[in-house]
Every structure is written in C-alpha cells, then in structure tokens.
PAVEX-162357 format. One record per residue: residue in three letters; x, y, z of N, C-alpha, C in turn; residue number from 1. Coordinates in pm, whole numbers. Example, Ala and Ser with C-alpha at 12.3 -4.5 7.8 and 13.67 -1.06 7.14 Angstrom:
REM PAVEX-162357
(Ala,(1319,-569,780),(1230,-450,780),(1320,-330,780),1)
(Ser,(1285,-225,708),(1367,-106,714),(1290,3,787),2)
END
This chain:
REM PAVEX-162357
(Unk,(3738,-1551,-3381),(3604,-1590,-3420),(3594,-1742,-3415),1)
(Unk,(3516,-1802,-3357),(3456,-1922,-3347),(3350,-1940,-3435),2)
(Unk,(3333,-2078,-3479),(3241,-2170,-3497),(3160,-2236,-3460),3)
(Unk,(3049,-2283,-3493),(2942,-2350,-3394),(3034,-2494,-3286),4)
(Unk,(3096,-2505,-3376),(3188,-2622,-3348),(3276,-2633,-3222),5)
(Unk,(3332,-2453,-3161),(3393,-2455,-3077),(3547,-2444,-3166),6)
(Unk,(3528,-2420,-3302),(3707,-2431,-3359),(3715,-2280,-3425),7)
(Unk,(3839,-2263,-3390),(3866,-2115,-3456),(3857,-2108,-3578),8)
(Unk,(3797,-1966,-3629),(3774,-1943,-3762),(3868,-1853,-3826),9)
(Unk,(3904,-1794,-3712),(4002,-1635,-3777),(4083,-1575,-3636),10)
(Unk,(4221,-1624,-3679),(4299,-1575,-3576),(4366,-1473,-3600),11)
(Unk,(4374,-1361,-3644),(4392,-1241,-3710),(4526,-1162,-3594),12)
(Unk,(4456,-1216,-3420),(4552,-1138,-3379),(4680,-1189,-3323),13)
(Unk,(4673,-1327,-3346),(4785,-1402,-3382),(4850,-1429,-3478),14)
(Unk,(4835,-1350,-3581),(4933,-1335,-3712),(5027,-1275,-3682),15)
(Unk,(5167,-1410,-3681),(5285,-1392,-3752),(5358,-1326,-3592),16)
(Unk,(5253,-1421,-3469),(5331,-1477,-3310),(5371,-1633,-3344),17)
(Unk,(5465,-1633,-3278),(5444,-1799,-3248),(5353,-1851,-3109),18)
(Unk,(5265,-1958,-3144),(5190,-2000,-3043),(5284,-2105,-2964),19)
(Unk,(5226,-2087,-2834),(5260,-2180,-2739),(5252,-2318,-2800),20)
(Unk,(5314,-2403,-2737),(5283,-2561,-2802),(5160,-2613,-2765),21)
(Unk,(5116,-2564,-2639),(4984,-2640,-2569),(4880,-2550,-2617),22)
(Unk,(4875,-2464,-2642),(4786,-2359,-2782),(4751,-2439,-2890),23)
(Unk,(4864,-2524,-2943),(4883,-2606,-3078),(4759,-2681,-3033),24)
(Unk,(4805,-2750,-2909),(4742,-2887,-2886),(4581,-2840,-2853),25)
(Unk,(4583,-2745,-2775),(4399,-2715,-2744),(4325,-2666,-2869),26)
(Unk,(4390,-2628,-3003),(4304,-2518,-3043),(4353,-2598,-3239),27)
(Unk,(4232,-2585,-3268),(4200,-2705,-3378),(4198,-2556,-3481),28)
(Unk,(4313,-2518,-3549),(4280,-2382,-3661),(4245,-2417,-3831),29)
(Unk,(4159,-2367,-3823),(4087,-2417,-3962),(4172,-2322,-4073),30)
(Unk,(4245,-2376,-4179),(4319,-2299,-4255),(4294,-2329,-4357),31)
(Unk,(4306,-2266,-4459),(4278,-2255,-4622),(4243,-2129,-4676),32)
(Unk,(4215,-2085,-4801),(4229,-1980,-4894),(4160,-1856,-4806),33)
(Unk,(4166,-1715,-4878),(4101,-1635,-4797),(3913,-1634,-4864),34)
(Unk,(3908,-1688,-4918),(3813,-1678,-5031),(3722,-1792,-4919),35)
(Unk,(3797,-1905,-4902),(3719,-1984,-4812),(3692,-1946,-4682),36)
(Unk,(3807,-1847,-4608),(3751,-1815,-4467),(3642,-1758,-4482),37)
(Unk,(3618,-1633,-4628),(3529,-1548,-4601),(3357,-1607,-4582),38)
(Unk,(3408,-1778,-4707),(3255,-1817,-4696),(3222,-1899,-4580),39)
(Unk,(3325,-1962,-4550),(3267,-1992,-4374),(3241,-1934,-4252),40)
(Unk,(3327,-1789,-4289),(3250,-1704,-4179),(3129,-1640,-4220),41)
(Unk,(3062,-1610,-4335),(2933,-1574,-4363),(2841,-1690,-4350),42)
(Unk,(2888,-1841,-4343),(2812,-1966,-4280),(2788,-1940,-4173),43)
(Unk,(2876,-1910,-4099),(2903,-1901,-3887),(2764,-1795,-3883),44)
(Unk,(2790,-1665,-3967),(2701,-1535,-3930),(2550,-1589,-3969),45)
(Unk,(2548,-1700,-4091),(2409,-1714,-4117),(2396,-1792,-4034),46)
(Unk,(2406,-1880,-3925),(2363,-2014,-3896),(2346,-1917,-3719),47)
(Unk,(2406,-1853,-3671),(2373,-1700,-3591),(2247,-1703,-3594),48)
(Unk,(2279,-1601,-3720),(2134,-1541,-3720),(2012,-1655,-3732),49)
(Unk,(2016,-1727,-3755),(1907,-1865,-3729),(1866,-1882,-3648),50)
(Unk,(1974,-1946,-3554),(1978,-1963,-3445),(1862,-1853,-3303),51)
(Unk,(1929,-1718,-3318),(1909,-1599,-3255),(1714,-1591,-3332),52)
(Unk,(1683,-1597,-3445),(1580,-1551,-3468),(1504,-1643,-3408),53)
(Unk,(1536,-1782,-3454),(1441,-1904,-3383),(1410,-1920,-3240),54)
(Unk,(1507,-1861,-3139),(1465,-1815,-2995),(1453,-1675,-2988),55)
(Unk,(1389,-1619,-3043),(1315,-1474,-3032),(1179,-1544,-3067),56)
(Unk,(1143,-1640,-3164),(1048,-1679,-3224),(961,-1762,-3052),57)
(Unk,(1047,-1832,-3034),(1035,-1940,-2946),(930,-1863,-2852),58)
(Unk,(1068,-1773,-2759),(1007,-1668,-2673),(866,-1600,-2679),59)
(Unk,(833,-1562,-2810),(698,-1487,-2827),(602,-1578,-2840),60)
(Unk,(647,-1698,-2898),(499,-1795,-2873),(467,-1798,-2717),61)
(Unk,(569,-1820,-2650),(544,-1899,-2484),(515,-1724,-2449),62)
(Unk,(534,-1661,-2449),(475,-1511,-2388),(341,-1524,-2447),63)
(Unk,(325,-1499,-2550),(182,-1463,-2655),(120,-1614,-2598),64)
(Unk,(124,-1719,-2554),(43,-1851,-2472),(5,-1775,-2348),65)
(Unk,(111,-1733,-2262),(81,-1733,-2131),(89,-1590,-2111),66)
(Unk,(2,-1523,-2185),(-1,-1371,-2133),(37,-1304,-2057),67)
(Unk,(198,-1304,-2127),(326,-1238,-1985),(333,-1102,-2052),68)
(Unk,(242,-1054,-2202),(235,-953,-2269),(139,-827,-2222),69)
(Unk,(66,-891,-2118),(-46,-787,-2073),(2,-776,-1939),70)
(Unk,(-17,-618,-1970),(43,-580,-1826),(-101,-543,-1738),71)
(Unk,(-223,-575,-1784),(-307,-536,-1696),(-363,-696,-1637),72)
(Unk,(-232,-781,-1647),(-242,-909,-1561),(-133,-957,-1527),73)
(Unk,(-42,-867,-1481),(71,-861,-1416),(50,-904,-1295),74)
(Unk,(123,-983,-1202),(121,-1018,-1114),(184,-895,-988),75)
(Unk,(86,-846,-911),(216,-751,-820),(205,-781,-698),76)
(Unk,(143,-863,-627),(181,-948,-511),(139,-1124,-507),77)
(Unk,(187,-1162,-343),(157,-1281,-361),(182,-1365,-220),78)
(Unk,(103,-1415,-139),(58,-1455,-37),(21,-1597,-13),79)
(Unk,(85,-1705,79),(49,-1844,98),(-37,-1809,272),80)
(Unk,(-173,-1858,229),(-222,-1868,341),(-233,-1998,409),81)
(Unk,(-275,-2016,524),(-278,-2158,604),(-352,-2275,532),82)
(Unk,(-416,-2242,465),(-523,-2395,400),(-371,-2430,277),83)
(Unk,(-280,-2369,286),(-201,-2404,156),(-222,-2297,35),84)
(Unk,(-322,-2235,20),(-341,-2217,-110),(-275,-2062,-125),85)
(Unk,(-237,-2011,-230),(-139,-1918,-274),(-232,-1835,-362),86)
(Unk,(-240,-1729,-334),(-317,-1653,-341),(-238,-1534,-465),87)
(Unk,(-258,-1466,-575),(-157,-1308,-604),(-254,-1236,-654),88)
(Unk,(-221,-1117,-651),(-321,-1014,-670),(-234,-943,-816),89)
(Unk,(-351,-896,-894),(-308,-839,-1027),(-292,-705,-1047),90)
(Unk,(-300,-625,-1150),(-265,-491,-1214),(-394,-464,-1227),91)
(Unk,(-454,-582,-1264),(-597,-511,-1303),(-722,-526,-1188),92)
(Unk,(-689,-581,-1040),(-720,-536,-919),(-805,-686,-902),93)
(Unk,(-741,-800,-1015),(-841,-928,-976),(-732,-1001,-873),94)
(Unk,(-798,-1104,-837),(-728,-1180,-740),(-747,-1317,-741),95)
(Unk,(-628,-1403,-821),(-649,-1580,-837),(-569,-1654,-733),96)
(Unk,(-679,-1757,-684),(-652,-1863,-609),(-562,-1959,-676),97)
(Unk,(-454,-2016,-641),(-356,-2146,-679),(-376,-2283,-543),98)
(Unk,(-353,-2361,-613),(-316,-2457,-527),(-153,-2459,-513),99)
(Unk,(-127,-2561,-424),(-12,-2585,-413),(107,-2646,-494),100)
(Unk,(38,-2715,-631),(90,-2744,-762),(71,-2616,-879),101)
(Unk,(12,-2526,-816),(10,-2395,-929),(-62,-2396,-1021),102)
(Unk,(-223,-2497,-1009),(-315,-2464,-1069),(-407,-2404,-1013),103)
(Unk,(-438,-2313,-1129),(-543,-2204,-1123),(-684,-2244,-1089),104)
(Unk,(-726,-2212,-949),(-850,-2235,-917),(-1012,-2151,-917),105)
(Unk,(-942,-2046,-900),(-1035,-1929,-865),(-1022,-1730,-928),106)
(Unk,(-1114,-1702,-990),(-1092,-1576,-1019),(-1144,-1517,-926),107)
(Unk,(-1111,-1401,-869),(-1213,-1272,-808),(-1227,-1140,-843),108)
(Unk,(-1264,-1035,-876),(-1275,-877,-894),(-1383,-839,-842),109)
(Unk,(-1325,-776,-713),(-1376,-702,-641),(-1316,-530,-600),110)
(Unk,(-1296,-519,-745),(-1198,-388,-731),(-1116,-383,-847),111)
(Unk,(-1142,-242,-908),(-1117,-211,-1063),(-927,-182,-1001),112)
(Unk,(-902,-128,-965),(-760,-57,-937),(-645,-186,-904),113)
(Unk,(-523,-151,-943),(-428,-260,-902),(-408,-287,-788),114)
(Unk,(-398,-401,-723),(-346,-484,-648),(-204,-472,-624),115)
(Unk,(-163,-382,-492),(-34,-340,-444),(19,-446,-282),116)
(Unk,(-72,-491,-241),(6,-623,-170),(-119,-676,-83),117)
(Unk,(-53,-804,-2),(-152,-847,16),(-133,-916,155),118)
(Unk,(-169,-970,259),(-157,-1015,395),(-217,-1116,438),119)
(Unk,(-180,-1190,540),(-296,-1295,549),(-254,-1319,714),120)
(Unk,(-416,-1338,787),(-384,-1374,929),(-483,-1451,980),121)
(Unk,(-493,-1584,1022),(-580,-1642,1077),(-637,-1677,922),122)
(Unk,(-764,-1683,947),(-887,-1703,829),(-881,-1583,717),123)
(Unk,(-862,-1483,778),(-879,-1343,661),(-745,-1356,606),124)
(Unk,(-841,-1295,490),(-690,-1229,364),(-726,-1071,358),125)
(Unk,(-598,-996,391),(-604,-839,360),(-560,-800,196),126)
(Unk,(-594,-757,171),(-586,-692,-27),(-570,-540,18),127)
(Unk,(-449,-480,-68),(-421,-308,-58),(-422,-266,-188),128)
(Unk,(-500,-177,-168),(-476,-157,-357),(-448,8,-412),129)
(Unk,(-408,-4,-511),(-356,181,-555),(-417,290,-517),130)
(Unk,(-603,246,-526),(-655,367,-471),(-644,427,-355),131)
(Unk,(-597,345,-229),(-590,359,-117),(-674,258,-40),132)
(Unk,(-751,201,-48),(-836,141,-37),(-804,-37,28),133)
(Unk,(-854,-75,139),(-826,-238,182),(-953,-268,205),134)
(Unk,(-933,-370,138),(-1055,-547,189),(-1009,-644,267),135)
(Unk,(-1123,-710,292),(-1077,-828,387),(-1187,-943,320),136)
(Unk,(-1111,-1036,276),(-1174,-1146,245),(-1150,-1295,330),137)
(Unk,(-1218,-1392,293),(-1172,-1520,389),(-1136,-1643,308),138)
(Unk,(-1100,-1740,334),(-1021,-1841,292),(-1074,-1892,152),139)
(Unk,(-1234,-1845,148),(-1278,-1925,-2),(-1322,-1780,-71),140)
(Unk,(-1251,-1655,-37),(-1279,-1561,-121),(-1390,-1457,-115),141)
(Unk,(-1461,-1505,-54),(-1538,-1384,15),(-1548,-1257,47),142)
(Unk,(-1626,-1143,46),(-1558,-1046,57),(-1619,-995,197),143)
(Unk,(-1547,-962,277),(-1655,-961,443),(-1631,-796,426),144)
(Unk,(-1575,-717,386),(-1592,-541,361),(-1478,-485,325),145)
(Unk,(-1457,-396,313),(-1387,-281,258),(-1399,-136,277),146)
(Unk,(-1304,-55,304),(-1330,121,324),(-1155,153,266),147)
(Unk,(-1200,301,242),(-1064,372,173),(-992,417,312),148)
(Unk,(-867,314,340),(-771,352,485),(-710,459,411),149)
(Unk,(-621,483,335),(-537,603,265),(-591,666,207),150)
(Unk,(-530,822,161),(-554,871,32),(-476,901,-31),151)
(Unk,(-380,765,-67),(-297,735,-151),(-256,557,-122),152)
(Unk,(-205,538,-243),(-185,385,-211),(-178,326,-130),153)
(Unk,(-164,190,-105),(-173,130,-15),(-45,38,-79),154)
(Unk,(91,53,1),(220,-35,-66),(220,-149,53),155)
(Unk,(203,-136,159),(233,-205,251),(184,-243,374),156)
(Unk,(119,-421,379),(40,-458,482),(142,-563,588),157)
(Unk,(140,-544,744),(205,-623,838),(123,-622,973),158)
(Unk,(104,-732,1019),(20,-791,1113),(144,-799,1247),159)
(Unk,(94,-720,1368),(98,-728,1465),(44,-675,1577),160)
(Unk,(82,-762,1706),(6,-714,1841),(-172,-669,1822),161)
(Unk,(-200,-765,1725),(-370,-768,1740),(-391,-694,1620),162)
(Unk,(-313,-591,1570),(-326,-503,1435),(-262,-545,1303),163)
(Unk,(-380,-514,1200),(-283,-488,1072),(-230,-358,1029),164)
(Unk,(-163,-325,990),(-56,-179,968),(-78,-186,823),165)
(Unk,(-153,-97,816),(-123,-41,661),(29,74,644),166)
(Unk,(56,65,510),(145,176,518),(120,217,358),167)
(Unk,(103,369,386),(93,411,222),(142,511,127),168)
(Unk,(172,546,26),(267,589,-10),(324,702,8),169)
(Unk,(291,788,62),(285,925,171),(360,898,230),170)
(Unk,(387,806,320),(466,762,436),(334,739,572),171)
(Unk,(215,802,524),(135,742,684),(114,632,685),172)
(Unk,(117,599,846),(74,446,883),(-24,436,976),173)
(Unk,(-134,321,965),(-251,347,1029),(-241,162,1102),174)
(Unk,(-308,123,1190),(-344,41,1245),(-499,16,1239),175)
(Unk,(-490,-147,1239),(-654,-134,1218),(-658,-306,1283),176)
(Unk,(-804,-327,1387),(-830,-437,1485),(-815,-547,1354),177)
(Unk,(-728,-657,1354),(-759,-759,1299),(-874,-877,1262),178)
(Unk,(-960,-821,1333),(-1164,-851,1326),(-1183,-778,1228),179)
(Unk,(-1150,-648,1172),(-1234,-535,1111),(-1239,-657,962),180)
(Unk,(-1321,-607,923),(-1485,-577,976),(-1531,-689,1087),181)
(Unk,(-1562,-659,1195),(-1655,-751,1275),(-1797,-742,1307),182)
(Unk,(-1821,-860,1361),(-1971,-853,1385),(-2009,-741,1497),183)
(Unk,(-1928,-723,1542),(-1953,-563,1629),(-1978,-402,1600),184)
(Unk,(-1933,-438,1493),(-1901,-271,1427),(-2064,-253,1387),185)
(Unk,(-2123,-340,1337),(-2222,-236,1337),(-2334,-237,1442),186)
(Unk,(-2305,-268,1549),(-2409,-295,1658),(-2319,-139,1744),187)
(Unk,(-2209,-136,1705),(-2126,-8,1744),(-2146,108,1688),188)
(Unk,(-2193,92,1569),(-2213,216,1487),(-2349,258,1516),189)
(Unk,(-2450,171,1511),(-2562,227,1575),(-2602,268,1688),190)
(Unk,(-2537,211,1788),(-2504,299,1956),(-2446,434,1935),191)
(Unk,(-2311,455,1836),(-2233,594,1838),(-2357,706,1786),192)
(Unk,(-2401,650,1687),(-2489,748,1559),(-2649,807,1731),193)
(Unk,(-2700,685,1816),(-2792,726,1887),(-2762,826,2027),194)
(Unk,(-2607,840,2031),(-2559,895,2122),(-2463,1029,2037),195)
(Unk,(-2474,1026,1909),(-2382,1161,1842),(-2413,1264,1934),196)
(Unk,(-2507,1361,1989),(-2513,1442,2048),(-2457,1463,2165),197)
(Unk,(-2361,1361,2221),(-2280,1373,2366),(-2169,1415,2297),198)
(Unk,(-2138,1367,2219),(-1955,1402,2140),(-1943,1454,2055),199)
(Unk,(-2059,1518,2022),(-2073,1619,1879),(-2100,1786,1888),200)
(Unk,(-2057,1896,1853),(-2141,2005,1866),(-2096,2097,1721),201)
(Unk,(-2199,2102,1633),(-2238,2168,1555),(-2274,2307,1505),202)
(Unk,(-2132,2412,1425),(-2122,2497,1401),(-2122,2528,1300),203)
(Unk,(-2154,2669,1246),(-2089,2710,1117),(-1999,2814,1083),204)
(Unk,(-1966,2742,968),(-1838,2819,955),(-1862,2907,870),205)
(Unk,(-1781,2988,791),(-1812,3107,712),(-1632,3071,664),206)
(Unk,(-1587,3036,494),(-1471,3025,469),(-1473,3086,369),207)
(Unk,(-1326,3161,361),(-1285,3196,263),(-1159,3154,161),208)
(Unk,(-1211,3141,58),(-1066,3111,-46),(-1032,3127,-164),209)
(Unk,(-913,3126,-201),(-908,3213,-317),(-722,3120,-351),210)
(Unk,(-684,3237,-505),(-561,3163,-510),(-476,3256,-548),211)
(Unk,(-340,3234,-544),(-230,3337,-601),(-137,3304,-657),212)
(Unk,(-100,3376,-770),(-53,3339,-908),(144,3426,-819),213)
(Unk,(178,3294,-759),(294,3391,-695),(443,3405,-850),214)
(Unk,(418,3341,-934),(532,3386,-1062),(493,3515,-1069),215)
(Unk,(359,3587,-1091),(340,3705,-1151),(361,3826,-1118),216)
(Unk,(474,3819,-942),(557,3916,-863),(515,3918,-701),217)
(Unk,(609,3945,-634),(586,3967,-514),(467,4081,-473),218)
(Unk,(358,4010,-383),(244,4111,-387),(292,4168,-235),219)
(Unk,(207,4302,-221),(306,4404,-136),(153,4360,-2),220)
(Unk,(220,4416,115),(132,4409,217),(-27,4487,160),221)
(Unk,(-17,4585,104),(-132,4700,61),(-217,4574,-42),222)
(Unk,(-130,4507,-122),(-265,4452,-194),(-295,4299,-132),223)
(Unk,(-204,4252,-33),(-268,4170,8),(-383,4211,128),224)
(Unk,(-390,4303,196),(-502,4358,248),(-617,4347,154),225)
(Unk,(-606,4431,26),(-719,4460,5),(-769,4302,-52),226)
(Unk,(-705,4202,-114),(-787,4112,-165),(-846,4059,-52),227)
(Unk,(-758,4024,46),(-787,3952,184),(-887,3989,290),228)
(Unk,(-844,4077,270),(-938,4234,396),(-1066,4202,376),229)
(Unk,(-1131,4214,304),(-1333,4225,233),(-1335,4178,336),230)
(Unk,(-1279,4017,307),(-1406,3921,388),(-1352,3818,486),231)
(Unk,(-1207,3844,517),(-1135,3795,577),(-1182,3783,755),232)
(Unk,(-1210,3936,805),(-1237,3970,914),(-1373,3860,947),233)
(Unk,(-1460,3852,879),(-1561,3739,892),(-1544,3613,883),234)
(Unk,(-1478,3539,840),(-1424,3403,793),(-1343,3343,915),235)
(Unk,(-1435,3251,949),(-1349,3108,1072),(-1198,3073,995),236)
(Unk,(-1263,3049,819),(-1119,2992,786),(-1113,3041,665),237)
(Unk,(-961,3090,650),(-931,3124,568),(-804,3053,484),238)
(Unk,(-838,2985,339),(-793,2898,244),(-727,2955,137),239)
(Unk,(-601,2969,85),(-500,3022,28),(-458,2947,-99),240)
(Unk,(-435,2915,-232),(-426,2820,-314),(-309,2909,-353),241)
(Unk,(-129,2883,-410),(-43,2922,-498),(-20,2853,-578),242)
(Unk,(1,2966,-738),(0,2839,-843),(204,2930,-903),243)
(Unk,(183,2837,-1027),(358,2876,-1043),(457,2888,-903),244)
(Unk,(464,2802,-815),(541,2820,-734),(673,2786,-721),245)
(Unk,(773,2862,-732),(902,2837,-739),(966,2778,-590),246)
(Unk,(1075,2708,-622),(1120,2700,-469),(1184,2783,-378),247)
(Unk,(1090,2792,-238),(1112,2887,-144),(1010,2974,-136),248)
(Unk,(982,2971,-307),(888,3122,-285),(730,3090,-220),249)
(Unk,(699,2943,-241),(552,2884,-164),(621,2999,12),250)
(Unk,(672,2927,57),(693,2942,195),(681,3113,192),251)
(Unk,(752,3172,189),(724,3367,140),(600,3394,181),252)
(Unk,(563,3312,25),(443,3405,25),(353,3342,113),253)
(Unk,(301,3223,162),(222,3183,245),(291,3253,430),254)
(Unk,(329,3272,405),(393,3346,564),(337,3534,553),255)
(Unk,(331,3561,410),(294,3722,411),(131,3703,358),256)
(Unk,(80,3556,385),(-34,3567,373),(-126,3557,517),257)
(Unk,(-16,3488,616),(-149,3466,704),(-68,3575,847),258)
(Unk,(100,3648,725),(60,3758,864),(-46,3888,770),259)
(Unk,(-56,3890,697),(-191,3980,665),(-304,3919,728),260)
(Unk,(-403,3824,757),(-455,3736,803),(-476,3802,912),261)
(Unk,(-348,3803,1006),(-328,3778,1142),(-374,3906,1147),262)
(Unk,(-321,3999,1059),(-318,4136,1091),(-472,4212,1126),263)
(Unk,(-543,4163,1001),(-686,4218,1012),(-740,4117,1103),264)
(Unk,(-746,4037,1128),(-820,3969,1275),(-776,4079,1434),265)
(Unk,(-665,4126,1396),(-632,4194,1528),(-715,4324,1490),266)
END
C-alpha cells in the first residue's frame, strides 16, 4: 500500500524476507506502532476517497455544461466539406455547421429521425437518416429535396463514377445521379406523366389473403384446399401471412401452401 507520497505504507508481504540492498535504497518504509499504521492508512483511504469524489464531481459539471448527457444530441456523423466548414449530423435528425476553429455556426432540422451519415460532393451535402430517407442540401444549408431511397436505414453514403451509393441496413444498395434533385427532373416528370400511356397498361387484380397460425399443427392437404380453394381459383394473387413460426417450419408450410395453390389453378 502506498501513499499519496509515493512511500510505502504496509509491507505485509515482505514480513520477515530480507530486502535487497537497492530495495533499501529505492523504497522510503514508513515504520512505527500498529495503532499508527492503522491511522495513516485510514488517512491514505480518506484523502482517496476525496480525491475520486472531486473528479466524479468535476466530470458531471463539464458533461451537465456541454450536454454530453443527452443522447438526443449525440453526435452520429461528421463531414468536412470544401468551403472548410465541418458539418455533423445528430440523434435528433438536426444538423450544425462548425467552422474550422469549432465554433458553432448554424442549426438546421429538416428531419425529426436520427442522422446516420453524411457525404459531401462538389457544392451538395448528402444527409441519410434512420427512416430510410436522403436529402441533399448545399454549402449554406439549404434544402434542394429529399425522397425515402430505403425502407430501412440509411447507414451508408459513397460517391462514385457520377453516383452517390446509398447503402442500407438490409444490405440493399441503390445508386442515385449526383444532380438529384436537378433542374431536370421535373421538366422529366412532366414529359413521363404526358406520355404514361406508352409504358403503362392497367389491370385488375382480384387478391387474396389470409394467415396461418403454423404452432397450432401441421395443416393436411384437405384443409388447406378448403380454406384456399373458395377463392383461390379467382385470385391473380394469392398472399399467405405465418404467425408462431418455428425454424424450418416457415419454409414447410409455405411450400404446402402454394403447392395447394398450384394445385387448384390446374
């Protein structure tokens, strides 16, 4: 046991070795009654605990200042674009401008959901966020548009060969023109929408669906007919929901569903 001092307090497991001589010389042993070790080691433990509480103390002021306590202003990405300025996106889906000394210039919320990363190419800044969802803003924050690319997060944005690449938590990856949004798209959208009838043809469908409780036993060909059968023979599509599904048994039973399926179509 040591002292604040760096000098031993209690050599207990050197009782009754002989020490080295150069032991002698490095190590300063504080000796006297047992009555006195005990009160200088309950000094050592109080002056500890002082110590230890006063930087716990410390810590929570500078957290509780700089709101490192809220996690719905967590920082979860962070991006230097060309003008210099450093850009991070939050938990709570805002997005602050820095300068290059790390003062805070700019708030934005343009989007309730967290901020999962962020890109930058040319003039635009790309923003991905939990819902699935990317924007494109420009150097002073702007928001030039937005649409839901995923339907599921958005973890990961990378710029190449003219595209940005989303990637999202699914594992799909989509490409998208590094203009989007441009001044074209909607002089494009209104040409596609006056010409829908060359690339479009319009049917109806007739669907059926329903669900199956596959824990509650293997259902036999006879009753999957009859639930299936009614209205099956009429139906373009037919939609299957299993609930309690054990593993393996999804696959089963969806295979003795659409050869019943198959069966009454023939």
């Amino acid at each position: 046991m040591f002292n604040i001092d760096g000098h031993i307090e209690r050599l207990d497991m050197l009782s009754g070795q002989d020490l080295p001589f150069e032991d002698e010389i490095k190590m300063k042993i504080v000796s006297g009654s047992k009555k006195e070790k005990m009160q200088t080691s309950f000094g050592f433990f109080q002056r500890s605990r002082n110590a230890i509480m006063g930087a716990a103390d410390a810590v929570r002021r500078v957290a509780s200042k700089g709101g490192f306590g809220d996690d719905n202003r967590r920082t979860e990405a962070l991006i230097i674009t060309r003008d210099g300025m450093i850009w991070t996106g939050c938990a709570n889906g805002s997005l602050v401008q820095w300068d290059g000394n790390g003062n805070r210039l700019q708030d934005f919320q343009y989007h309730s959901v967290a901020v999962q990363c962020l890109c930058t190419f040319g003039l635009r800044i790309w923003v991905g966020y939990a819902s699935g969802t990317v924007q494109v803003l420009d150097l002073e924050g702007n928001l030039h548009g937005g649409w839901v690319a995923h339907s599921s997060p958005v973890i990961k944005l990378a710029v190449g060969a003219g595209y940005v690449f989303t990637l999202a938590n699914h594992g799909g990856i989509r490409g998208w023109n590094v203009m989007s949004p441009g001044p074209l798209d909607n002089i494009l959208r209104s040409e596609l929408a006056g010409k829908e009838f060359l690339y479009t043809r319009i049917e109806n469908l007739k669907i059926l669906t329903g669900t199956w409780n596959v824990a509650q036993g293997k259902a036999s060909q006879d009753s999957l007919v009859s639930w299936l059968g009614s209205a099956a023979g009429d139906a373009g599509i037919v939609v299957v929901g299993l609930q309690e599904v054990e593993m393996g048994a999804g696959v089963l039973a969806m295979s003795a569903a659409k050869e019943t399926v198959r069966h009454i179509h023939y």
